[in-house]
C-alpha angles and dihedrals in degrees: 000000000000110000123182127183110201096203136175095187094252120142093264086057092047092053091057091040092061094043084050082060113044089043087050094240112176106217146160116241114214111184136203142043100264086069092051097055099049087055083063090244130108110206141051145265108057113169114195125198130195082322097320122115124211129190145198105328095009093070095062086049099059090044103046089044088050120125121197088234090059 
């Protein structure tokens, strides 16, 4: 499973940041805002999965819904 975090370090990322974690969620970490626009999106985070983007609330979903055997 390819996971990737597109973070700016505000405190959204860092929230996912810190869910990544404590779940023991392997991810990239690409920073910056130039990634995220040429991903056609404006704000940050944006969590991909496998090829699947997930945004805002969706993010909390996949996480909390992980399981370790995913």
């Amino acid at each position: 499973m390819e996971v990737k975090l597109y973070t700016t370090h505000c405190p959204m990322c860092k929230g996912v940041e810190i869910l990544l974690k404590s779940k023991q969620i392997d991810y990239e970490e690409i920073e910056g805002e130039e990634p995220i626009r040429e991903m056609g999106f404006r704000a940050a985070p944006i969590l991909v999965v496998d090829g699947h983007t997930y945004v805002g609330k969706e993010i909390n979903e996949w996480i909390k819904n992980f399981k370790k055997n995913n």
